[in-house]
N, C-alpha and C positions, 0 to 999 in steps of 0.2 A: 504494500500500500504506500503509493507516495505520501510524503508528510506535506500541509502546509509549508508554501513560503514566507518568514517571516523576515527576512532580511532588503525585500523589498517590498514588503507590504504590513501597512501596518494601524491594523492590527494583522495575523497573520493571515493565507488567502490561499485555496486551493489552485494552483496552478500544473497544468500538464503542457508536456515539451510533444511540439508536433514535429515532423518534417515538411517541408516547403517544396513543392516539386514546379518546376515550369513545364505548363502544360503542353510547349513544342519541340524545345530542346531537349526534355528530360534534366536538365540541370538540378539540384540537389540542394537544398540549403535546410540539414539535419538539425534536432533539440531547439525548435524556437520554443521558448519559454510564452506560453497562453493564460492567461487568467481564467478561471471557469464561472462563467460568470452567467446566472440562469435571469436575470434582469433586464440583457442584452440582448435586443432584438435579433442583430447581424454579429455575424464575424470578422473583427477587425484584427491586420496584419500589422508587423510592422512597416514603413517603408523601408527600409535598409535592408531589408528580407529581398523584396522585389527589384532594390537596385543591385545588389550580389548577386542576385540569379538573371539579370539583364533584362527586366521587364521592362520595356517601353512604355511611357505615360502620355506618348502621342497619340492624340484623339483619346483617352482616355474619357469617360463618363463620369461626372462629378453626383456625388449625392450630400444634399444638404445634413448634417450629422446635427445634434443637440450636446453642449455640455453638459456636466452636471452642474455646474457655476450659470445654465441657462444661455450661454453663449451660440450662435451658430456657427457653425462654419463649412465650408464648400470639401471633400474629401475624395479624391482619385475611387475607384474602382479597378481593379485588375480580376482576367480570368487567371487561376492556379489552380493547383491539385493541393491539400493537404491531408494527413495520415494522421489519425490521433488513433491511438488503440486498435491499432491495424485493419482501421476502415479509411478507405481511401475517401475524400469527398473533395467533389469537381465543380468548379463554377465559379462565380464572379465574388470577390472580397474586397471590402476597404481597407484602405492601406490610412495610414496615421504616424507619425511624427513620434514614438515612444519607444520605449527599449521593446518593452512585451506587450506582444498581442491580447486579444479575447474571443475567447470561445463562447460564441452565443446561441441562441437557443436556434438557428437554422445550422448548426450542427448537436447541439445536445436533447434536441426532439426524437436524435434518431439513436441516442442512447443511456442507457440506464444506469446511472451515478449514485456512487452512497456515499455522502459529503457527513465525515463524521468532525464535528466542530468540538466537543470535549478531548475528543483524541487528536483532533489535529492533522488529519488524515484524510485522501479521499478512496475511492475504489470503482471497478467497475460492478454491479450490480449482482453479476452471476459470472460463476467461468462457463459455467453449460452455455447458459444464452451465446456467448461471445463465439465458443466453437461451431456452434449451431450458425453463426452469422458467419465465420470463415473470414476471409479478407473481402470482406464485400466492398463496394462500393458505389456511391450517393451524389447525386446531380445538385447541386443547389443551383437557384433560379439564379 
């Protein structure tokens, strides 16, 4: 069971490390540090993830984000592949200005988390369910 991060979060905050794939080159950008965060609508990337693995932001599609301080602001879109718990999920992410990403509920819809907060700890739900899933893989819109 990975433990909460508490060295950059804080209080401390469950966090899982994805892999980053470019959807044409196959390019690779392993252990990005995700926030798990089930209050978040989308899944947001880092940018630095997408300039490493040479993702062009020409013509990119902007989507208006909200802060938590209520601010708005205008945010890239890129299509990627990313891996969390050995399901691949394909499709369009917003990319953002921060060390570590977040993993929002158009990928934690599609699995089942036991976020243990006195332990400090998360997990995935079932090892049966997971094998039963295999390395599947998920379209996000």
């Amino acid at each position: 069971m990975p433990r909460y991060e508490g060295n950059s979060f804080s209080p401390p905050a469950p966090v899982g490390h994805v892999h980053v794939i470019h959807p044409e080159t196959g390019a690779k950008c392993p252990s990005v540090p995700m926030l798990i965060d089930s209050g978040a609508d989308v899944t947001v990337v880092p940018a630095t993830v997408a300039q490493r693995l040479g993702i062009s932001l020409a013509g990119a599609p902007e989507y208006e984000l909200m802060a938590y301080d209520g601010t708005p602001r205008a945010v890239p879109a890129v299509r990627l592949k990313l891996v969390f718990l050995g399901r691949t999920f394909s499709g369009q992410f917003l990319l953002l200005e921060q060390e570590s990403g977040i993993i929002g509920r158009n990928i934690l819809n599609a699995i089942a988390l036991v976020l243990n907060g006195p332990r400090l700890t998360w997990s995935e739900a079932t090892a049966s369910r997971r094998s039963r899933l295999g390395n599947s893989t998920f379209s996000i819109p």
